[in-house]
C-alpha positions as CSV (number, residue, x, y, z in Angstrom):
1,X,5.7,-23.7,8.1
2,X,6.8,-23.8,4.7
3,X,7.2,-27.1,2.4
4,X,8.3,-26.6,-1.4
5,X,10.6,-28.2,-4.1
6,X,14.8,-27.5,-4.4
7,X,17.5,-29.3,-5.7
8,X,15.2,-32.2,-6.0
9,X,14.7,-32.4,-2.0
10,X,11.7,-31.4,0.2
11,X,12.9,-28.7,2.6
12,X,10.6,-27.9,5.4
13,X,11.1,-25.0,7.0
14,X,9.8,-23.8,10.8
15,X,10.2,-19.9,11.4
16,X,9.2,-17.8,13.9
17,X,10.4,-14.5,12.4
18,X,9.9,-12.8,15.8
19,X,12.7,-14.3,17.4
20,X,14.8,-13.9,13.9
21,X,17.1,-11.1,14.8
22,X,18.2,-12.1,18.0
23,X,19.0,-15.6,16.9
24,X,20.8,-14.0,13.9
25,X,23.1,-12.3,16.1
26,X,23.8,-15.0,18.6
27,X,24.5,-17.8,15.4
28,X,27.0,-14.8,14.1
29,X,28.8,-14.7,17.4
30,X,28.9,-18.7,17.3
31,X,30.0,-18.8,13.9
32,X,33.3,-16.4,15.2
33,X,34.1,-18.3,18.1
34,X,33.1,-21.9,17.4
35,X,34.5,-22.0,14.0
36,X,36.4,-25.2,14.4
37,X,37.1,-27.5,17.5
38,X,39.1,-30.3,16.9
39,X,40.0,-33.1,19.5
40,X,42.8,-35.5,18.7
41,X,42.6,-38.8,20.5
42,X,44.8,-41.8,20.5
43,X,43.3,-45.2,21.2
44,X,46.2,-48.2,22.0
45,X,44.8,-51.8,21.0
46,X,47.9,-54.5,22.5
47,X,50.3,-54.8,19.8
48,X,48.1,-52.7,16.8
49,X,48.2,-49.0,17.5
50,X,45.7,-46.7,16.1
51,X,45.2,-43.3,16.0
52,X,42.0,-41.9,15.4
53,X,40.8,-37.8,14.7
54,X,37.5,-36.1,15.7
55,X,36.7,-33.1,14.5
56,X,33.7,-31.0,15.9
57,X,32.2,-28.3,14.0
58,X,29.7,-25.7,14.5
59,X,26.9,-27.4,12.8
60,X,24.4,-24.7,12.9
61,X,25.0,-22.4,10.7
62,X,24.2,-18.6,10.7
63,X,20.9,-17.7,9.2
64,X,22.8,-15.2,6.8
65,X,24.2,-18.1,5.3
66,X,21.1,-19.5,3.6
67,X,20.3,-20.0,-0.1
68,X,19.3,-16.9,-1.6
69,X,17.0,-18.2,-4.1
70,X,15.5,-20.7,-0.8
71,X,15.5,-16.8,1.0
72,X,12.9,-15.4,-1.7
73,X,10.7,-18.8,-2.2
74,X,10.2,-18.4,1.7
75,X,9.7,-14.5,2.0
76,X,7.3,-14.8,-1.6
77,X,5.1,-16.6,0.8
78,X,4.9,-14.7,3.9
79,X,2.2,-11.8,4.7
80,X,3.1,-8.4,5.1
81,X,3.8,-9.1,8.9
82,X,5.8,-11.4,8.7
83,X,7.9,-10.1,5.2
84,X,8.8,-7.0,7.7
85,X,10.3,-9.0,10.6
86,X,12.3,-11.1,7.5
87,X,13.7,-7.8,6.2
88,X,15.7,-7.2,9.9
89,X,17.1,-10.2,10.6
90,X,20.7,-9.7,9.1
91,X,22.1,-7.9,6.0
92,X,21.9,-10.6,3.4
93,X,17.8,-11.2,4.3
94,X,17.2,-7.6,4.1
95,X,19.2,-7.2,0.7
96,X,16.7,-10.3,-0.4
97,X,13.6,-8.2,0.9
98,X,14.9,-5.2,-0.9
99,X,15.5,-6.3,-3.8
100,X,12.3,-8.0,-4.3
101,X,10.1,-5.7,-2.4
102,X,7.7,-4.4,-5.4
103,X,6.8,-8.1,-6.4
104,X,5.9,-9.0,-3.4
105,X,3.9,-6.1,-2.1
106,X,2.3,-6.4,-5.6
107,X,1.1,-9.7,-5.2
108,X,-0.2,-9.2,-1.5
109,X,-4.6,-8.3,-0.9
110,X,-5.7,-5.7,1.5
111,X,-4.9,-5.3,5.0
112,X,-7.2,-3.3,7.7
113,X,-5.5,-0.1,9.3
114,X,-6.3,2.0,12.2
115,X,-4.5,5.4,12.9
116,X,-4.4,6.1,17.2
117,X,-3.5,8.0,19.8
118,X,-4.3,11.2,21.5
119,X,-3.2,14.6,20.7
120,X,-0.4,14.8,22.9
121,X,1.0,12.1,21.7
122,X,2.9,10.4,18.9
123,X,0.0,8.6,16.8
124,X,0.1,4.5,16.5
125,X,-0.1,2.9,13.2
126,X,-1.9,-0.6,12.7
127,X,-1.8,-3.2,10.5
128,X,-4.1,-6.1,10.1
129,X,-3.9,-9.0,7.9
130,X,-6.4,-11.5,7.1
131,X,-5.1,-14.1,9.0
132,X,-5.2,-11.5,11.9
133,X,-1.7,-11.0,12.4
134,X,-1.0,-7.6,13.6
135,X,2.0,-5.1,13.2
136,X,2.3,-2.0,15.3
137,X,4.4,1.1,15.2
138,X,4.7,4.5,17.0
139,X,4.7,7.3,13.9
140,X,7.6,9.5,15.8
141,X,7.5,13.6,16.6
142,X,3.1,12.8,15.3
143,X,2.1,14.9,18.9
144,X,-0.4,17.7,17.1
145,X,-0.6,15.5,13.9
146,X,-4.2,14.9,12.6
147,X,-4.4,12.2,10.4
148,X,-6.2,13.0,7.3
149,X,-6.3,9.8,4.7
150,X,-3.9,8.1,2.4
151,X,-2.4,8.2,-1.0
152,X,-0.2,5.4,-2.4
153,X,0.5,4.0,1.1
154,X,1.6,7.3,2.6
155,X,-0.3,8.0,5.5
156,X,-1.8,12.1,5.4
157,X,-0.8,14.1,8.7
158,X,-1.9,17.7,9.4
159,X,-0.6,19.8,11.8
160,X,-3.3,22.9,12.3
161,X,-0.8,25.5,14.2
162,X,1.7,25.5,11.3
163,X,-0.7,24.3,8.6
164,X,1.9,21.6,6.9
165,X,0.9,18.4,5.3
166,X,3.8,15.4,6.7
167,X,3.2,11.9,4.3
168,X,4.8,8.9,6.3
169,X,5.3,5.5,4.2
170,X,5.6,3.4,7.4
171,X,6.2,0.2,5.5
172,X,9.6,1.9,3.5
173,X,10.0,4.6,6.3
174,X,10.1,7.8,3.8
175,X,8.1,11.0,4.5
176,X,8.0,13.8,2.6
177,X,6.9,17.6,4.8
178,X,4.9,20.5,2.6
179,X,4.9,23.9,4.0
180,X,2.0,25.7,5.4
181,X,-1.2,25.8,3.1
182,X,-2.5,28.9,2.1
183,X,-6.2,27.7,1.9
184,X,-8.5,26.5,5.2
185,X,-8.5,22.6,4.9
186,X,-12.2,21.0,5.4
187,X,-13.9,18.0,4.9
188,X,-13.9,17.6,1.6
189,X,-10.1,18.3,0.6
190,X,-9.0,15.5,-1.4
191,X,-4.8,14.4,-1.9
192,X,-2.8,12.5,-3.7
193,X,0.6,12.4,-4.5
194,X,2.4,11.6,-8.0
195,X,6.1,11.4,-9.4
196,X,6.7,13.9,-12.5
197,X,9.6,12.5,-14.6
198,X,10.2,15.8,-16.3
199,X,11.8,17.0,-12.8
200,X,12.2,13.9,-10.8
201,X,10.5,14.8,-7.7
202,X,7.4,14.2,-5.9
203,X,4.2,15.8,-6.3
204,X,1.5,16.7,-3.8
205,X,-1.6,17.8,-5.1
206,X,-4.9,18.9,-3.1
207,X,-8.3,19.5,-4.1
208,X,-9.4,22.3,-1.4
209,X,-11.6,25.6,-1.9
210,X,-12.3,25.0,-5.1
211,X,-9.4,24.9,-6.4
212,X,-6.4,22.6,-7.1
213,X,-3.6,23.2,-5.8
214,X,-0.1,21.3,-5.8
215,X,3.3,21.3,-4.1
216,X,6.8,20.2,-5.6
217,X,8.6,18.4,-2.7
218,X,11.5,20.8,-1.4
219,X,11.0,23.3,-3.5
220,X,8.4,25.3,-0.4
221,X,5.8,26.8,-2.4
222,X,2.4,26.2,-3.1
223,X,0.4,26.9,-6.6
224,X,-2.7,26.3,-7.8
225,X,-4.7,26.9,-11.3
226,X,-7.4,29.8,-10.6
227,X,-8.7,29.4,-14.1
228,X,-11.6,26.7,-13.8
229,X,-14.3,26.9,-10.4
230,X,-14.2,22.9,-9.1
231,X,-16.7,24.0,-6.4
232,X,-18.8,20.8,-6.9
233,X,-16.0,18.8,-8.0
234,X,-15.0,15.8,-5.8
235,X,-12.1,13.5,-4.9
236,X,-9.0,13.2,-7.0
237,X,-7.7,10.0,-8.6
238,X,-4.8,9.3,-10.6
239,X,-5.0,7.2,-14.3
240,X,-3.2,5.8,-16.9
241,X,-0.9,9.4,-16.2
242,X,-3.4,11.2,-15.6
243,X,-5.4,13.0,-12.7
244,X,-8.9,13.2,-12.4
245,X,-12.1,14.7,-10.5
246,X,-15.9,14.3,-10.8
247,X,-18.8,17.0,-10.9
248,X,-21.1,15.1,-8.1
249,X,-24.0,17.3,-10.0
250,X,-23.3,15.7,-13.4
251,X,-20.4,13.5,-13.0
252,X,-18.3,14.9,-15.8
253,X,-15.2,14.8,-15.2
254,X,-11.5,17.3,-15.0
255,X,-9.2,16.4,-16.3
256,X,-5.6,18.0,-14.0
257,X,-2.2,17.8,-16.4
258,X,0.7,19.6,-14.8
259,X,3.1,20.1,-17.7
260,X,4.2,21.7,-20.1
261,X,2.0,24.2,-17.5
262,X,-0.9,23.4,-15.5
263,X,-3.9,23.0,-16.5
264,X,-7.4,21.7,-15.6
265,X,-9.6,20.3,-19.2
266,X,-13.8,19.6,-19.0
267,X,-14.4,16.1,-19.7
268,X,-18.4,15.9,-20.5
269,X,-19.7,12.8,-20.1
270,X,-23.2,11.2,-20.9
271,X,-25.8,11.2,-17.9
272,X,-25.6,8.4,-15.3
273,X,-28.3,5.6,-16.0
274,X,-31.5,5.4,-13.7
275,X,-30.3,8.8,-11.7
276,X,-28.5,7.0,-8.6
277,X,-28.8,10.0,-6.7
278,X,-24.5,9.3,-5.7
279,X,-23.8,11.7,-2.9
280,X,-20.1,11.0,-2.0
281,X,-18.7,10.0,-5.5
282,X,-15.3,8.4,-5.8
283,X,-13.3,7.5,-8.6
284,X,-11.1,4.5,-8.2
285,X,-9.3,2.2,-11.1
286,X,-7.7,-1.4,-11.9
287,X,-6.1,-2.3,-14.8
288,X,-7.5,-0.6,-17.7
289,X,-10.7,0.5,-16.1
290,X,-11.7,4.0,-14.3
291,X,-15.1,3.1,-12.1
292,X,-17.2,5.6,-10.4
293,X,-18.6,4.7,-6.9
294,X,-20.6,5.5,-4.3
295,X,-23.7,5.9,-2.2
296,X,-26.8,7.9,-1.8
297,X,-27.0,10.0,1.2
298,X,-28.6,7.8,3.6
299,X,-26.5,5.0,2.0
300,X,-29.7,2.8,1.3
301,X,-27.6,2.1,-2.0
302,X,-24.5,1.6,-3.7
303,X,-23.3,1.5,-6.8
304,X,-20.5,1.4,-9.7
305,X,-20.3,2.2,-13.2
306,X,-17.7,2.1,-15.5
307,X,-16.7,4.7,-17.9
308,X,-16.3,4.0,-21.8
309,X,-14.3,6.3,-22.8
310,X,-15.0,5.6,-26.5
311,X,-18.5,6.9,-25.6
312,X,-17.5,9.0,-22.6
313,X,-20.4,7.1,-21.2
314,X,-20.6,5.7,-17.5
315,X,-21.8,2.1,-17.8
316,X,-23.4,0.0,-15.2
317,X,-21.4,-2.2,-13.7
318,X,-23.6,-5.3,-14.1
319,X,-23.3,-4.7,-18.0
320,X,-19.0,-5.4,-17.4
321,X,-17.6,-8.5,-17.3
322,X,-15.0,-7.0,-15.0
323,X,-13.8,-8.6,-12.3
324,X,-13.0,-7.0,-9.2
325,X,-13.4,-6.1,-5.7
326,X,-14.4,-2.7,-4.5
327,X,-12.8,-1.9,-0.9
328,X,-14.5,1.2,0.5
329,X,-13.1,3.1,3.7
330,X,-14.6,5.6,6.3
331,X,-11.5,8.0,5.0
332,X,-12.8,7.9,1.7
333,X,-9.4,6.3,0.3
334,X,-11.1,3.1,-1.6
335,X,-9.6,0.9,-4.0
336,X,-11.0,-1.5,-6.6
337,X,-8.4,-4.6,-6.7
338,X,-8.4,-7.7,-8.9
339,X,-9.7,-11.1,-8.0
340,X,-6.4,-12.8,-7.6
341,X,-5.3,-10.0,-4.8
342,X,-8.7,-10.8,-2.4
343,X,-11.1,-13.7,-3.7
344,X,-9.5,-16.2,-1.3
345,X,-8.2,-14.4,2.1
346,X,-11.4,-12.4,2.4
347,X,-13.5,-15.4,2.0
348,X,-14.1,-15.3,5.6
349,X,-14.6,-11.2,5.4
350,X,-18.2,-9.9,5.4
351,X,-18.9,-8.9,2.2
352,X,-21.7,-7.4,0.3
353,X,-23.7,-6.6,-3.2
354,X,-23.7,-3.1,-5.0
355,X,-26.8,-2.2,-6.3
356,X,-26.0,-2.4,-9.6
357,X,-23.6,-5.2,-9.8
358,X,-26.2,-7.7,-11.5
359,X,-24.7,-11.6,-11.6
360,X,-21.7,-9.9,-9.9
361,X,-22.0,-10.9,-6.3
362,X,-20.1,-10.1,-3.1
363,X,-18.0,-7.7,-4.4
364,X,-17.7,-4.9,-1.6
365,X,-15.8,-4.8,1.3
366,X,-16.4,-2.0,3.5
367,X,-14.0,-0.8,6.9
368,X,-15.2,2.2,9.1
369,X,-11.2,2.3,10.4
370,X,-10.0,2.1,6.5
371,X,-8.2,0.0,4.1
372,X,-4.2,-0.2,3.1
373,X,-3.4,-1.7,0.1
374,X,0.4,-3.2,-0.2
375,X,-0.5,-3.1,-3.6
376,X,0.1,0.1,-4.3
377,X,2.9,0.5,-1.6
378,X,5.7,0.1,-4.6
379,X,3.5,2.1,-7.2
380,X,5.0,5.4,-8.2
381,X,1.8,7.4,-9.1
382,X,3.6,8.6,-12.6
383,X,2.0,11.3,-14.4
384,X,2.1,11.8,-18.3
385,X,3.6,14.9,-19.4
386,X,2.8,15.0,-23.1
C-alpha cells in the first residue's frame, strides 16, 4: 500500500501487481464496450410532467489511464519484484518503467541470487529481496550452460563442447554470445564486460592463463596482449575508465587500457600494512574509492584497505572515514555499496566486522549463493580511451 501527497489530496493506493496484466486487459475490453450506457426514463406526476435522464458510465477506468507522474511516485517505491510485474501491465506503465529504469535501479540495495538447474536443462534464475519477495525465471536454450559469475548484472554462461561465453541481463533481457576461447578456462579466470565509445560496442574481457584477453561483440575473434606475464595477477575490476588487476604476491596493480592499442602498464604500489597474508584478493570500488579485499586462506580474517593513489599506498580501512558496505559472494563477484543503498533493508541481515575496519562496525555481508546488485544493472562499464 502506498499513501503520498498530489494535487493537494491523499491518494491511497492498494496494488497487487501480480494480478496487473490480466486486469489491464479485462478494464480495456470494458472500456470498449461499456463506454456509455444511457437509460432515458420518463416519470408522470398528475397534471406536472417531468422528464428525468440517467446516464450510466463505466466508472472504473482502465489502469492505462492513470496519472503518469502518480505512475512513477508509485513504481519509485516498489522493489525490484514488484517494478518488473509494473513494467507488463499495459503499454503506457511499461513506457513509465522504461523511461525511468536507470533511477530506479540506481536507488535500489542488493538482492540475493541463486543460479539452478541440472545440466540437461535450461538453468533458473532467482531473485531475492530483502523483504523476501521472490522472482523466478527459466534462462531459455541454458541446457550445457555452466554458469560462471557476473559482470554488471549480466549473468556468465559457459558452454564446454563449443567453448563460448553467453552474458544474459535477465532484468532488461539482452545477451550478448563470444565465440569459442582459445585458452582452457579454470578457476581463476576473471570477466568483465565494458562499453568503448571509440567503436560503440561492447567489450568482453577475460583474465585466463596469464594473459588478458578480450572480445569485441560481433566482430568473432579473440585477442589478447602477450607482452606482460599476469601469472599471479588476480581478478579484474573496472575504475573511473579504467581496468585493473592485483599481484596477490605484492598487490601492485595493472593497469589494462584498450586504445589507441592495447596495453597492460605496472602500477607499483607501497607494501600492505601488518602483512595480512590476503589469499583471494579482490578489487571492488564506490564512488571515488578503489578498496582491496579479502581473506587469508583459512578465512580466520578479513580485511579492506584503500588505495591513495597520491601515495600509491593501500591504507587501512579503519584509517577512512568511508562509508560503505562490502557484499562478498561465493562467485567472487563482490561489491562495496554506499550506506544509503543497504543500512536500512539489511538491518535484519547477518552482518559482520572486517578485521581492519576499526570504529567501522557491521560492514560485511557475505552470501555462499552470491549477490546482484540492481545498482549496477543500468551502469555501462565505460572505459577511457585517452
Amino acid at each position: 500500500m502506498f499513501s503520498f501527497p498530489f494535487h493537494s489530496h491523499v491518494y491511497i493506493i492498494n496494488i497487487s501487481f501480480d494480478s496487473l496484466a490480466n486486469r489491464s486487459s479485462i478494464d480495456r475490453k470494458r472500456h470498449s464496450e461499456m463506454d456509455m450506457t444511457r437509460r432515458v426514463t420518463r416519470n408522470q406526476n398528475d397534471d406536472v410532467a417531468s422528464t428525468s435522464k440517467t446516464i450510466k458510465t463505466d466508472d472504473v477506468r482502465p489502469w492505462s489511464y492513470l496519472n503518469h507522474d502518480m505512475l512513477l511516485l508509485v513504481m519509485m517505491q516498489l522493489g525490484v519484484i514488484d517494478f518488473i510485474a509494473f513494467s507488463g501491465v499495459c503499454k503506457s506503465w511499461r513506457s513509465v518503467a522504461l523511461s525511468n529504469r536507470k533511477s530506479f535501479m540506481a536507488s535500489k540495495p542488493p538482492m540475493l541470487t541463486c543460479i539452478s538447474g541440472e545440466l540437461n536443462k535450461d538453468k533458473k534464475f532467482r531473485l531475492e529481496d530483502h523483504e523476501g519477495r521472490k522472482f523466478k525465471t527459466i534462462n531459455p536454450h541454458s541446457v550445457d550452460w555452466y554458469y560462471k559469475g557476473l559482470t554488471s548484472c549480466y549473468l556468465i554462461l559457459f558452454r564446454q563442447n563449443t567453448k563460448e561465453y553467453r552474458l544474459v541481463n535477465p532484468i532488461i533481457r539482452h545477451e550478448l554470445i563470444f565465440p569459442p576461447i582459445p585458452w582452457e578456462t579454470d578457476y581463476r579466470t576473471r570477466f568483465v564486460l565494458v562499453f568503448s565509445p571509440s567503436i560503440s560496442k561492447m567489450v568482453f574481457v577475460v583474465l585466463a592463463q596469464k594473459q588478458i584477453w578480450f572480445s569485441i561483440a560481433d566482430e568473432g575473434t579473440w585477442n589478447h596482449v602477450s607482452s606482460f606475464d599476469l601469472k599471479f595477477c588476480r581478478d579484474l575490476h573496472i575504475f573511473k575508465g579504467k581496468i585493473y588487476t592485483v599481484d596477490m604476491n605484492n598487490f601492485n596493480l595493472c593497469e589494462f587500457r584498450l586504445n589507441p592499442e592495447p596495453k597492460v602498464t605496472l602500477l607499483e604500489t607501497k607494501n600492505l600494512p601488518e602483512d595480512p597474508r590476503i589469499q583471494f584478493p579482490q578489487l571492488v570500488s564506490c564512488g571515488e574509492n578503489l578498496y582491496l579485499m579479502g581473506s587469508s586462506v583459512y578465512a580466520e580474517k578479513f580485511n579492506v584497505f584503500k588505495l591513495d593513489f597520491g601515495e600509491m599506498e593501500w591504507v587501512n580501512f579503519e584509517d577512512t572515514r568511508d562509508e560503505c558496505g562490502f557484499f562478498l559472494s561465493e562467485e567472487e563477484y563482490s561489491a562495496a555499496v554506499k550506506p544509503e543503498l543497504w543500512a536500512d533493508p539489511w538491518s535484519h541481515y547477518e552482518a559482520f566486522d572486517i578485521d581492519n575496519g576499526g570504529e567501522h562496525e557491521k560492514i560485511l555481508f557475505s552470501a555462499i549463493r552470491g549477490w546482484y546488485f540492481p545498482h549496477e544493472c543500468e551502469n555501462v562499464n565505460l572505459i577511457e580511451e585517452s
